[in-house]
N, C-alpha and C positions, 0 to 999 in steps of 0.2 A: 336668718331672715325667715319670716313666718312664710311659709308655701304658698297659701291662697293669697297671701299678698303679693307675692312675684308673679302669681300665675294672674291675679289682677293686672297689674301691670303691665304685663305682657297682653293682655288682651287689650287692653285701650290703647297702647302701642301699634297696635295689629292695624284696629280699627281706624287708629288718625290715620297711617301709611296707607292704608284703602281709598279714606276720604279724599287724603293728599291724591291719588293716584285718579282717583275719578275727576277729580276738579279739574287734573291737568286734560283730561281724554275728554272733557265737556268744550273747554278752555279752549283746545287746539282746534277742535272738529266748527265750532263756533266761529271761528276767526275764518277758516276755508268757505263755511255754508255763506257768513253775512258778507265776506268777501267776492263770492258769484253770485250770490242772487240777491244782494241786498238789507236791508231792514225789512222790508215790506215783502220781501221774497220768500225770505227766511221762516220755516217754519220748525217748533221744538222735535218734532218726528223728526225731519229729516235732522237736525242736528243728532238727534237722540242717534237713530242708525249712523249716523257719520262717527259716531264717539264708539258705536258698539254698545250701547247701554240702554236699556227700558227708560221707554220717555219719564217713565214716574222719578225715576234718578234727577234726572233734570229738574223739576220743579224742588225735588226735595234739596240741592243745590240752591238753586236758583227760581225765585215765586213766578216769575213772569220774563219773558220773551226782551223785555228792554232789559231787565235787569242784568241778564248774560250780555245782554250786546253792550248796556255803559260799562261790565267790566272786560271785556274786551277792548274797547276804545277805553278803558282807563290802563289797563296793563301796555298796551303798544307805547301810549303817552310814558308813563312810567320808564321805560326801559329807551324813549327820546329823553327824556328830563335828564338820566345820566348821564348821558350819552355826552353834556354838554358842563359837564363837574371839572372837565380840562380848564375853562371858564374861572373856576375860584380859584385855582392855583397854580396856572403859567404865567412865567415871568413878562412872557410879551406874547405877540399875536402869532405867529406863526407856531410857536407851539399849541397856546391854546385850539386856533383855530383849526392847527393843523390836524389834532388830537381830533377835535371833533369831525370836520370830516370824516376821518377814518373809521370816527365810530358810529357815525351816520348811515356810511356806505355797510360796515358788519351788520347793520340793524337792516338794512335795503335786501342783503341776502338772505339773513336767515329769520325773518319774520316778513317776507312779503307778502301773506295775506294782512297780517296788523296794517298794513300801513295802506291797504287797499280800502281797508274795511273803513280808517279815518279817511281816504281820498274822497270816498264816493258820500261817504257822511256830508262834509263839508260840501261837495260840490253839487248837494241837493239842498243845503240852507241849513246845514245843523239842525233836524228836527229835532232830535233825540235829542246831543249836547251840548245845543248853544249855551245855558246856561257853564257849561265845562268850562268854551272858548272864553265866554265873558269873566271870566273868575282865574282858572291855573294859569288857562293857557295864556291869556294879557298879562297875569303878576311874572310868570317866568319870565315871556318874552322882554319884558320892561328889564329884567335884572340884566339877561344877555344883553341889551341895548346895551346898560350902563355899563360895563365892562369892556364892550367896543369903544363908548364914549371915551373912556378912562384911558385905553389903549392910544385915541386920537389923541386926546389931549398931550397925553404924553411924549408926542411926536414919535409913536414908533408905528404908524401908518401912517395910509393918508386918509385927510378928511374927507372922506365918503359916509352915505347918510347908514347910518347900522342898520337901521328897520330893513331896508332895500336890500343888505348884505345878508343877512339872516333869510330872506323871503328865498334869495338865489341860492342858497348853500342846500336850503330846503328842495327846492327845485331842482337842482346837479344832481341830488345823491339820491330821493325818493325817487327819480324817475327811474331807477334801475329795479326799483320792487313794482309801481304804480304803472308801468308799462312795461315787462319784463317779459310779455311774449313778444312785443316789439323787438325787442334785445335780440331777445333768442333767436328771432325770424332774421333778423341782422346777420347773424350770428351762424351763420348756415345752420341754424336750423338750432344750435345746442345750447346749452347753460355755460352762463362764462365758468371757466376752470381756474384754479388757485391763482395761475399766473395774471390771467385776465384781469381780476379783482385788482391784484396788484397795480397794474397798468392804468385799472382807472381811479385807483386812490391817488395815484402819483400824480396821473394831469391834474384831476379836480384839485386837487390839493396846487400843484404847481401856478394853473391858471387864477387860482383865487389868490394866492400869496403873493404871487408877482404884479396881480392887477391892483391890490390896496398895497403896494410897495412894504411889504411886511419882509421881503428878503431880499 
């Protein structure tokens, strides 16, 4: 192998691994700053010091202040949109559904800033991503309906309206990220431990499977 071509190599290697590594330390620090203070709050400094990196990084990422915050609210989205892949391929409702719960609630612990950051989005009118809500978020939501549909029809629940089932499942398991110092204050004071998680997968899960007669 010709040497300046490996030592090539190795240096654009070097370089993605960098890029890769800053996108994540912009990525993470972004999701905490728009999660406390907002859209409006949020400024690339203070994100830039939260990441550890010269604000000039940021931009050379990212052009503009929205553009970090849609792919922030596009990555939390992303890693819900999986979340719900139980949906194309369980046989009936209690696994699928029971699947996604559970991946609802992993996503509530270890990304509760993401899911803060689409809370207070939404419950300010979508400025930033209403166009998002009007387009992924309705084609997904439609497909999850149809799948609950399917599930009715096929009498392995009961007819209950899907949209309203989908809004509560939403509801159950984000409120462990979207009010999580609540939890904690509950909570004498701490973060739920391994077992805790457990215990609330089990109800949310038990309470929704046994209310649309799925077990």
């Amino acid at each position: 192998m010709n040497q300046s071509a490996g030592i090539s190599r190795n240096g654009r290697g070097k370089r993605t691994e960098i890029r890769r590594e800053n996108e994540r330390l912009i990525l993470e620090a972004a999701e905490k700053v728009f999660a406390e203070a907002g859209f409006g709050g949020a400024t690339m400094q203070v994100i830039a010091d939260q990441a550890g990196l010269p604000k000039a990084n940021l931009h050379y990422y990212f052009a503009t202040k929205e553009d970090l915050y849609r792919q922030v609210v596009r990555n939390i989205f992303e890693i819900w949109l999986h979340a719900a892949d139980s949906f194309d391929t369980a046989a009936d409702p209690a696994e699928g559904i029971g699947a996604y719960i559970d991946a609802k609630l992993e996503i509530s612990r270890h990304h509760p800033f993401g899911s803060k950051v689409w809370a207070s989005e939404v419950m300010h009118g979508a400025p930033v991503i209403q166009d998002y809500l009007e387009t992924t978020l309705r084609d997904w939501t439609e497909g999850r309906i149809a799948a609950i549909q399917r599930w009715i029809d096929q009498g392995k629940m009961a007819p209950v309206d899907p949209r309203h089932l989908m809004y509560m499942i939403w509801a159950a398991t984000q409120h462990y990220a979207d009010f999580g110092h609540q939890v904690e204050t509950l909570n004498s004071g701490k973060p739920l431990d391994d077992r805790q998680w457990e215990e609330v997968k089990n109800s949310i899960r038990t309470i929704v499977l046994r209310g649309i007669g799925a077990v």
